[in-house]
N, CA, C and O atoms as a CHARMM CRD file, in Angstrom:
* protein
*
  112
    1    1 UNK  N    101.64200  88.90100 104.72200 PROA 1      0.00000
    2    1 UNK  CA   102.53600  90.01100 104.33200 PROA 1      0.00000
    3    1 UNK  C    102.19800  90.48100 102.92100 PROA 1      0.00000
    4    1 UNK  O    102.23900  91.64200 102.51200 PROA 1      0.00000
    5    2 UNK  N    101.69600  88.86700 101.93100 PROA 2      0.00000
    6    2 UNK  CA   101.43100  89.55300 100.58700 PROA 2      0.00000
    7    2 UNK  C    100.82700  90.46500 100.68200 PROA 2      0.00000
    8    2 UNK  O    101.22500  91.53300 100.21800 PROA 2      0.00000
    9    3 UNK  N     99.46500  90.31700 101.42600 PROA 3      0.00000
   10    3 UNK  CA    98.03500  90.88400 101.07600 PROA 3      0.00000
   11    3 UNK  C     98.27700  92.44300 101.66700 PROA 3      0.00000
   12    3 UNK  O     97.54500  93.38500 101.36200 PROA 3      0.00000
   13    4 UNK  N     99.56900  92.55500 102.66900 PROA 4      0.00000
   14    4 UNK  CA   100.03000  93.72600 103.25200 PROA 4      0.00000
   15    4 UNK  C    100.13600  94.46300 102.32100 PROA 4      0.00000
   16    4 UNK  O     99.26400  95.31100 102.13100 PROA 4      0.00000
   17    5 UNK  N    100.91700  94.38400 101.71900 PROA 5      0.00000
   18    5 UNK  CA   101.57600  94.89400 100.67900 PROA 5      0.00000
   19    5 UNK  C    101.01900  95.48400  99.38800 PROA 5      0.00000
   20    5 UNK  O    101.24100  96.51700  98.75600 PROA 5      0.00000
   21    6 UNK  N    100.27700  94.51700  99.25000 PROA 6      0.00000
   22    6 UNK  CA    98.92200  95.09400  97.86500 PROA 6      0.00000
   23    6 UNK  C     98.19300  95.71500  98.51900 PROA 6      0.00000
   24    6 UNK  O     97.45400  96.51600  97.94600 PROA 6      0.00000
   25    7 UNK  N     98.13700  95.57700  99.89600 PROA 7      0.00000
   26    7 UNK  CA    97.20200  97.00800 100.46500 PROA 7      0.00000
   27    7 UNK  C     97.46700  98.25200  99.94100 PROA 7      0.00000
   28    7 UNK  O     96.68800  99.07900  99.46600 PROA 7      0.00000
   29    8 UNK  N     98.73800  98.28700 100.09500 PROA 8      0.00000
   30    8 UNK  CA    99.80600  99.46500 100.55700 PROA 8      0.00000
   31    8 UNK  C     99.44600 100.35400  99.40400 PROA 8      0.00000
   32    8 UNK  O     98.85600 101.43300  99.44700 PROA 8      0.00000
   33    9 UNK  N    100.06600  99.48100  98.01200 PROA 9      0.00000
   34    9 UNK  CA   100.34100  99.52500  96.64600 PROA 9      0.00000
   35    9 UNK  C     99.08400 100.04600  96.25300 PROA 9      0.00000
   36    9 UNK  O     99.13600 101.06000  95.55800 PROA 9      0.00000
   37   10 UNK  N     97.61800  99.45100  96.62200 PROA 10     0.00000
   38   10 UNK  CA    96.33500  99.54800  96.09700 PROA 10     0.00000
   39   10 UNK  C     95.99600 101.03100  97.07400 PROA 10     0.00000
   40   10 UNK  O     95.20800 101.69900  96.40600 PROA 10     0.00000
   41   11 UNK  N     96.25000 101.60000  98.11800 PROA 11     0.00000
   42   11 UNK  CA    96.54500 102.49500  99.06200 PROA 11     0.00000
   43   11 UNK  C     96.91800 103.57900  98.13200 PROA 11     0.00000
   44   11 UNK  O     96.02000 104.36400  97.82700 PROA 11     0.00000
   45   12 UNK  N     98.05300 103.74700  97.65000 PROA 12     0.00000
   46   12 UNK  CA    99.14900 104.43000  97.27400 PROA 12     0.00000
   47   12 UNK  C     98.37400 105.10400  96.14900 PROA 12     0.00000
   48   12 UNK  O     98.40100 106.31700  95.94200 PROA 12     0.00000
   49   13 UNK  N     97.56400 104.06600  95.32000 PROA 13     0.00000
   50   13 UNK  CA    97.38900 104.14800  93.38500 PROA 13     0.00000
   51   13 UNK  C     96.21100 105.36700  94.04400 PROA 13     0.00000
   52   13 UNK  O     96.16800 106.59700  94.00500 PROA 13     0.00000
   53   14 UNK  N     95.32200 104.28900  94.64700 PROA 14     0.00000
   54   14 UNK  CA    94.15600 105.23300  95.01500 PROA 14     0.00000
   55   14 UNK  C     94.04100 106.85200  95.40100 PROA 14     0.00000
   56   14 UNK  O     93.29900 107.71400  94.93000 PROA 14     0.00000
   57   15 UNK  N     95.03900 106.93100  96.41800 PROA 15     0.00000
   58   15 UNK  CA    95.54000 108.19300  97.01700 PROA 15     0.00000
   59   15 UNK  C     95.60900 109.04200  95.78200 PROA 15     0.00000
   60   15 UNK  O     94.88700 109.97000  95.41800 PROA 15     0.00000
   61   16 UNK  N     96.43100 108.61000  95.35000 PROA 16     0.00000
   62   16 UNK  CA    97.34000 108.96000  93.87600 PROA 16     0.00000
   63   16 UNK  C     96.45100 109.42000  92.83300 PROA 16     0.00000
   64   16 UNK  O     96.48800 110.60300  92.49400 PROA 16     0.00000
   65   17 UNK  N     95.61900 108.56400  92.26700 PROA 17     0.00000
   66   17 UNK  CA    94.47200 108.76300  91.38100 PROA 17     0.00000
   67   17 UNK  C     93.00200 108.75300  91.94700 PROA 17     0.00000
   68   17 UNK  O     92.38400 107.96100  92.65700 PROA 17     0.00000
   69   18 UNK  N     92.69500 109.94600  91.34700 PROA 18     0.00000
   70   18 UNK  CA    91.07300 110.44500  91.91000 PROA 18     0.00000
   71   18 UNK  C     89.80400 109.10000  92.48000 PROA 18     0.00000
   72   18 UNK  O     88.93100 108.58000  91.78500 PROA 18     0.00000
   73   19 UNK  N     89.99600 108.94100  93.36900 PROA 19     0.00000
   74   19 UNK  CA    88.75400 107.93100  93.88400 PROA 19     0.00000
   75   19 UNK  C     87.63000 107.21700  92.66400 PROA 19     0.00000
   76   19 UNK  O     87.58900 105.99800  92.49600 PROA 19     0.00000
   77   20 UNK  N     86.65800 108.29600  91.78400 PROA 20     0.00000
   78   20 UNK  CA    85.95800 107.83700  90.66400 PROA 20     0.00000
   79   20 UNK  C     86.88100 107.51200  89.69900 PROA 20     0.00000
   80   20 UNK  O     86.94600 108.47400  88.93300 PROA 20     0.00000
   81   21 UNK  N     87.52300 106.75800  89.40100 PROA 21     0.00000
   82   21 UNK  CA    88.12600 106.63800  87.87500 PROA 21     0.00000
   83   21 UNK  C     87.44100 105.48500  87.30500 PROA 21     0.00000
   84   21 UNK  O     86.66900 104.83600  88.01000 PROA 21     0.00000
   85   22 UNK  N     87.68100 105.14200  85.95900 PROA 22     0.00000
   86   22 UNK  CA    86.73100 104.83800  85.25700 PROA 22     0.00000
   87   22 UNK  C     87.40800 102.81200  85.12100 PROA 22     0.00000
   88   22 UNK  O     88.63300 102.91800  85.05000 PROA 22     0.00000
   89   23 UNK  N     87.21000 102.00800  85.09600 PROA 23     0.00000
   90   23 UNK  CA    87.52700 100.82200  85.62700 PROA 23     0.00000
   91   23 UNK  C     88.11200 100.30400  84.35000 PROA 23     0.00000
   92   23 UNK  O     88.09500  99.07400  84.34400 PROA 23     0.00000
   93   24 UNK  N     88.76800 100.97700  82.95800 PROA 24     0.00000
   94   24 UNK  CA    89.97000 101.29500  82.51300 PROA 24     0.00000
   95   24 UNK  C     90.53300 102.34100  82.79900 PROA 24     0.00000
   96   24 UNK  O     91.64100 102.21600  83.32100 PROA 24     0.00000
   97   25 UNK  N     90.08400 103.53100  82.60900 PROA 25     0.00000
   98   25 UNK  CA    90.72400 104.57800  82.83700 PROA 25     0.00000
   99   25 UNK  C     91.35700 104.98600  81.46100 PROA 25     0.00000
  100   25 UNK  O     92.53400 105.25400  81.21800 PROA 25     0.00000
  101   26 UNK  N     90.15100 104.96000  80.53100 PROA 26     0.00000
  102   26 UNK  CA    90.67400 105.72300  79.26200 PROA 26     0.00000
  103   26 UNK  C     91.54600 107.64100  79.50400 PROA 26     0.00000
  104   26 UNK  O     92.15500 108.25000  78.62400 PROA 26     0.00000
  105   27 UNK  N     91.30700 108.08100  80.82500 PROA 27     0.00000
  106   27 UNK  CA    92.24400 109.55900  80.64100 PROA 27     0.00000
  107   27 UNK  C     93.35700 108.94000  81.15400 PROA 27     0.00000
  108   27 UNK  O     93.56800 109.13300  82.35200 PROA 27     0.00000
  109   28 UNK  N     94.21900 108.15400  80.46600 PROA 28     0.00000
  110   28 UNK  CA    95.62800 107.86400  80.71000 PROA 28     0.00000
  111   28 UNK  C     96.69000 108.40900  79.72900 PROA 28     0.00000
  112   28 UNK  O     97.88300 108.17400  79.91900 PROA 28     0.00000
């Protein structure tokens, strides 16, 4: 169910924020 869930969440961000972002993500 955890790993469900951080799908979801990791799902959601992605959707959310442009696919290439930068692995901080200094345009925050």
């Amino acid at each position: 169910l955890l790993v469900g869930t951080l799908g979801i969440i990791f799902f959601a961000i992605f959707f959310r924020e442009p696919p290439k972002v930068p692995t901080k993500g200094g345009k925050k």
